[in-house]
N, C-alpha and C positions, 0 to 999 in steps of 0.2 A: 563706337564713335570716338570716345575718349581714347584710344588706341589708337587709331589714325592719327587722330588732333597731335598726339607725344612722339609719333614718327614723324609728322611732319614738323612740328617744332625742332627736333631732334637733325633734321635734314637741312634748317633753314638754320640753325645755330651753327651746325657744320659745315654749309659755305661762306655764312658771313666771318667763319673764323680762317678758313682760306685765303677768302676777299681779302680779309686786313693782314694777312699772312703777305702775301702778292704786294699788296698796293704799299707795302711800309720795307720791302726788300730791295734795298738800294745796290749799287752794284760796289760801295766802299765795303758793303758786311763780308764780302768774300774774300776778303783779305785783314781784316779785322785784326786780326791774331799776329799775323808775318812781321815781321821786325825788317825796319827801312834798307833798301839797298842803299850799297856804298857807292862811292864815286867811280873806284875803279871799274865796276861792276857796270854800272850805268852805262858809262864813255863812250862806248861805240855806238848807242841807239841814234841818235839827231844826223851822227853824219851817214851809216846805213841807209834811215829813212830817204836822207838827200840824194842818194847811190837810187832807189826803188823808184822815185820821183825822175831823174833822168832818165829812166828807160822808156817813159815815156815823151821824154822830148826831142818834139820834131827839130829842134838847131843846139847842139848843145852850147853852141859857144854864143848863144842868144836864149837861153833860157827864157820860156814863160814865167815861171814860181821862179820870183827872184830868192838866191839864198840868203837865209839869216845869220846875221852872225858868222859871217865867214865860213861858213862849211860852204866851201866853192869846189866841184867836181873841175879837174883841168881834165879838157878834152882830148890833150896830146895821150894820158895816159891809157886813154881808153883802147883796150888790144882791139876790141871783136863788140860787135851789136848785131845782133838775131830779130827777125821782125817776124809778124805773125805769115808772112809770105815765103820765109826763110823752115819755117817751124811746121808749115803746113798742117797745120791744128794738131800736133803730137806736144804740144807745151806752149805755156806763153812765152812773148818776146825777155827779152833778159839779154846783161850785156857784163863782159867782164872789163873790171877794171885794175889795174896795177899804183896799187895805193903806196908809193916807197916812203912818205911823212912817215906813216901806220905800219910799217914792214908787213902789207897785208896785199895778198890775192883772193878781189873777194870777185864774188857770180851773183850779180843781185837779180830777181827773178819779180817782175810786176805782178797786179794784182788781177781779180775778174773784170775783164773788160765786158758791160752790159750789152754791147753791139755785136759782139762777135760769138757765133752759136758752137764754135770748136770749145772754148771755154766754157759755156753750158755742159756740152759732151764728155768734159775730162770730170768736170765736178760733179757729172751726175752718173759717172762711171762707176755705179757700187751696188751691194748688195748685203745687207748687215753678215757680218762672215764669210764674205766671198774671197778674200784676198789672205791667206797665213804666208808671214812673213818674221824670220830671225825668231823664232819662236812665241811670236802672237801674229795681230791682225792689223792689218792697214788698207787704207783706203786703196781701192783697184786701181782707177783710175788715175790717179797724183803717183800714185809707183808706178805703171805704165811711162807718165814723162816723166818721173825723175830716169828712171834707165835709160828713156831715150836721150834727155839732153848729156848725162854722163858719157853714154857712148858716143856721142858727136865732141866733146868737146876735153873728154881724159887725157889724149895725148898731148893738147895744148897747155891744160894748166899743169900737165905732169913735165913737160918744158920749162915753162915760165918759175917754177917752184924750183927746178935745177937750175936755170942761168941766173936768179936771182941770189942763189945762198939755201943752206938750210935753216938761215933763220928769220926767215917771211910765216907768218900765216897764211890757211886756208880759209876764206869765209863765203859760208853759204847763208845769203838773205833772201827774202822773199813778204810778198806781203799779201795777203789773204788767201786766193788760190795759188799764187806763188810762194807762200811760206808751207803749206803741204809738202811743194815739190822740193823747193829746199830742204826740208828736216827730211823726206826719206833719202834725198842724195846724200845728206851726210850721213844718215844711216849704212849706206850703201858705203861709201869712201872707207868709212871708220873701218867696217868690215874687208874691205879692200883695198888697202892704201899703198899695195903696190901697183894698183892701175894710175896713180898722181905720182908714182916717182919714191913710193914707200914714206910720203909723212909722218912724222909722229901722231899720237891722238892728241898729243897736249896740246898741239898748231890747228888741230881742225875746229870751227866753230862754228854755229849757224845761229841767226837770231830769227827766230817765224814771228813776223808782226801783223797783228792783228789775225793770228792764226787759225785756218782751219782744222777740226777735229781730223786728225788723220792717222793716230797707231792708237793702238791698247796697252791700259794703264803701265802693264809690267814694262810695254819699251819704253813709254814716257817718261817713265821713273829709271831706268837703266841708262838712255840717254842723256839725263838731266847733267853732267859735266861737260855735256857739246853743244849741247842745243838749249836755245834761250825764248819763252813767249814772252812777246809783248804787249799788253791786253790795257786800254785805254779804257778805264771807271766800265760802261755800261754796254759797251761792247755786245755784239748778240750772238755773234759767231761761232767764238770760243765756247759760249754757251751752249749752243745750239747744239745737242745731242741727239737730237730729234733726226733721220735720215735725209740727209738735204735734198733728196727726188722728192719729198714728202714734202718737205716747204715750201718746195717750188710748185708743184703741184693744187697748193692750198694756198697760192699765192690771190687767188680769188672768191677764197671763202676763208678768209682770215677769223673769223670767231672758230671753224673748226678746230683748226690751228691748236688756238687757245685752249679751247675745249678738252682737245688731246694731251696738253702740254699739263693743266690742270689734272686730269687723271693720271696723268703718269705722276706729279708732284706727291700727289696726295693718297694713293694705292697700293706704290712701288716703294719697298723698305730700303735704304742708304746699303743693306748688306747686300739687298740682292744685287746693285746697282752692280756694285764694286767684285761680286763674283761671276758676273757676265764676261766673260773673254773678249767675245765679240764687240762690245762698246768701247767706242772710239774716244778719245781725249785729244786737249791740245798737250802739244810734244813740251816734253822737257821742263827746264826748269822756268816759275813762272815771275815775271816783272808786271806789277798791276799798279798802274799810277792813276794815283785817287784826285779829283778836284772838284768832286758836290759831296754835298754832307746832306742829310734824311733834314727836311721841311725848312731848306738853307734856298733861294733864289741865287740865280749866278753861280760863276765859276770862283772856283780859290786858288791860290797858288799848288800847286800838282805836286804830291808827294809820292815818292814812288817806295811799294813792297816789292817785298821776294822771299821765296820758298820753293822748296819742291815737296807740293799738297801731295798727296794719296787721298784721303778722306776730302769731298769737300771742294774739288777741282773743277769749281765755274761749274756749278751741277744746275742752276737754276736762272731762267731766263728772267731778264728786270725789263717789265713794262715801264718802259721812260721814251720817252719823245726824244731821247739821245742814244737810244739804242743801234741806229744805225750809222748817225750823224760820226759817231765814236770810234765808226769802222775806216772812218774816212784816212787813208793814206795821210793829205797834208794838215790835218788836225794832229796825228799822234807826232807827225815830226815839229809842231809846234809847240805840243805839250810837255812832247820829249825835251825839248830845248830850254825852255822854260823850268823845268823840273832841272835840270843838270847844272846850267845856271844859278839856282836855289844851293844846291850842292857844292857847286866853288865856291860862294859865300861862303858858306856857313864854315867850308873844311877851312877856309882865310882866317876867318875870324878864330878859329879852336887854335890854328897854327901859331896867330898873333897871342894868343895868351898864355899857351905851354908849348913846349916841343915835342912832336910825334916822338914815340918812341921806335926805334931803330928795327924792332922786329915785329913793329905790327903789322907791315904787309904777308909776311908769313905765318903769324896766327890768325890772321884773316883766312889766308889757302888755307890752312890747314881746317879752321871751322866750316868751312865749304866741303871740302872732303867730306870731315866727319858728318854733316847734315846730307848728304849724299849718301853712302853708304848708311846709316839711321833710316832715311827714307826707302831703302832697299831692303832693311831687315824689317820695317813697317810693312810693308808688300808683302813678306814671305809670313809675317805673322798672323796676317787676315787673311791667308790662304789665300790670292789673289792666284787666279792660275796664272802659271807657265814664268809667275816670279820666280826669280834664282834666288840663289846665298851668295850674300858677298864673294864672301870666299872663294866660290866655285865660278863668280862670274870673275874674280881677278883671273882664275885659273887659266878662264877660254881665251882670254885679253894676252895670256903669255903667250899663246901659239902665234901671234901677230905683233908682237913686242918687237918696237923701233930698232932694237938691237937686231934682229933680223936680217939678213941681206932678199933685195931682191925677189934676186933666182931664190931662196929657200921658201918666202911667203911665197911663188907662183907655186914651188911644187908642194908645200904644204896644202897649196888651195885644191891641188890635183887627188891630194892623198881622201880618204871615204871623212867629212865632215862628222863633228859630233854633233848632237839633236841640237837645233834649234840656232845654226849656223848655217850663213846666206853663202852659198857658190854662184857664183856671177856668169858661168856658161849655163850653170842648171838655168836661172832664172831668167836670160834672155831666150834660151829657146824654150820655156815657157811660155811665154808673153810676146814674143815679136819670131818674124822668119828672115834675112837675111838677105835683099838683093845680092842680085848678078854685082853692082855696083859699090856693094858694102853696107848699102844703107837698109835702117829695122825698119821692117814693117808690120803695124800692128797683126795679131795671129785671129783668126775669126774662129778657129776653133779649139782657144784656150781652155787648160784645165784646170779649174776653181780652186779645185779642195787637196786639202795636203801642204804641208810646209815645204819650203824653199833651201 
């Protein structure tokens, strides 16, 4: 009897230590450590978000969400807008804009539309491991339409990037299931960038806001000098490592949910996490702007981190009544706003007391670099599969090096690939068949397994 009585004491001290584990894990502790981003670094989030925001508006030149603070989209720039009737459920709508203030051609790519079931179908296009991709794993379904909106729309921005100059940027944004699709295009482009006209990599950039888990750790950490998340305090998303058919499906027995979410927390050791291939991460390098503090009511002024995590990367879901609230598209472009604003003060005031020194924008690059690379020999150090070496990933980046012509990247692309490098005929006849007319059409009897 006293036996039992000591297990189950023993069981009841070890969920209330759970409990208060959970119930005191606020979503600033996942950044805790990161050291604040800078301004320059910031800048482009508030007016992006205003770009992902217009895609859905039905008058641009009457906009519903009036803008703040002058981040005003001009409608004359707008090349090209895609609607969900245009896209025939193979991607959401998205539209390009030609930003000359910003010397930017960016593709901003909208979020899950709740009413429309083509967006259920791409989000819920996956199977843990189903998709190997540039040597790991990505979601099936978000690389299904990143290839398809690339192939619709390569030759144009591979246009617009030649009659404007070679010194425009590329920007790929998106915001929740649109920032999936964005961060595997520019996967794709990075690897390909003679389909855009031969970009540099230094011009290509995507920001995923509010992003969905969509590659494994090792591309999230090799991508991290293109691609940017932007993850608001308590966000659920980013977190969400849990198979999104599985939440949706438990969308009416939420204590299971929980239930599951809990034993995976408390069962599953941080090493095996990180030596799973198959699990899926938000891409790239991470921006996580904080504005509640643990048993604080109200918001605070939004300060924003940055890092590119390996250990520790939004692993845990925060039960808060802002969990979803924070996913919201026109919240993080307010917070963003507000956060960046905080930022020109403050850089005013530093400027009004001493004078910047002349070369700290470049030992800025240059700390970015180095904590880039850092986070790639961290990778290779915890054996993280199918991480590289530095070294040897500058190597593969030379076969595609801007210096390049053309014609040479097409026929390099022709020549036999080394492991864990994406060929762009392999992967469309993979995944899609080819009208009479040009146009892809999903393949019904794709094959899963094997890299790309």
């Amino acid at each position: 009897m006293s036996v039992v009585c000591g297990a189950e004491c023993f069981l009841a001290l070890g969920c209330l230590r759970w409990i208060w584990t959970r119930c005191t894990h606020i979503g600033s502790n996942d950044s805790s450590t990161w050291p604040p981003a800078t301004l320059d670094q910031f800048h482009p989030v508030p007016h992006l978000s205003r770009l992902i925001l217009a895609v859905s508006e039905p008058d641009l030149r009457h906009p519903k969400s009036p803008p703040l603070n002058g981040y005003r989209l001009n409608p004359d720039h707008v090349i090209k807008r895609v609607t969900y009737t245009q896209t025939l459920g193979h991607a959401p709508p998205y539209l390009i804009y030609l930003d000359h203030s910003r010397r930017q051609i960016v593709l901003a790519i909208r979020g899950l539309n709740l009413k429309k079931e083509s967006d259920y179908k791409l989000l819920l296009n996956n199977r843990l491991g189903r998709q190997m991709f540039d040597g790991g794993y990505v979601h099936h379904g978000l690389l299904k339409s990143a290839i398809w909106v690339l192939d619709e729309e390569a030759e144009g921005l591979k246009r617009l990037w030649v009659e404007n100059g070679s010194g425009y940027g590329m920007v790929f944004v998106g915001h929740s299931l649109g920032s999936g699709v964005a961060a595997l295009m520019t996967v794709i482009v990075v690897n390909h960038r003679e389909r855009v006209g031969g970009i540099p990599r230094e011009l290509v950039r995507c920001f995923a806001i509010a992003p969905a888990r969509c590659m494994s750790l090792n591309l999230a950490v090799k991508y991290a000098d293109v691609i940017c998340s932007v993850v608001l305090q308590d966000d659920f998303l980013p977190r969400t490592a849990t198979p999104l058919e599985d939440i949706f499906k438990s969308i009416f027995c939420l204590p299971c949910l929980i239930f599951l979410v809990c034993l995976r927390d408390t069962f599953i050791p941080e090493g095996r996490k990180l030596s799973d291939p198959r699990r899926l991460y938000a891409p790239g390098r991470i921006y996580h702007i904080v504005e509640r503090k643990f048993c604080r009511c109200g918001r605070y002024p939004p300060e924003v981190r940055t890092a590119i995590p390996v250990e520790g990367r939004f692993e845990h879901i925060v039960l808060s009544s802002h969990a979803t609230a924070d996913h919201a598209i026109i919240w993080i472009h307010r917070e963003a706003e507000k956060a960046l604003n905080l930022m020109k003060e403050k850089s005013s005031s530093e400027s009004t007391m001493t004078a910047a020194p002349k070369v700290q924008r470049f030992d800025r690059l240059q700390s970015i670099e180095k904590e880039h690379k850092d986070a790639l020999e961290r990778a290779v150090s915890l054996n993280i599969p199918h991480a590289v070496d530095p070294d040897e990933d500058e190597d593969l980046d030379d076969e595609n090096s801007p210096r390049e012509s053309c014609e040479d990247q097409s026929s390099a692309s022709d020549r036999k690939s080394k492991p864990g490098r994406t060929n762009w005929d392999d992967l469309v006849k993979r995944l899609f068949v080819r009208s009479d007319s040009g146009k892809l059409k999903a393949r019904e009897d794709v094959k899963i397994s094997g890299d790309t």
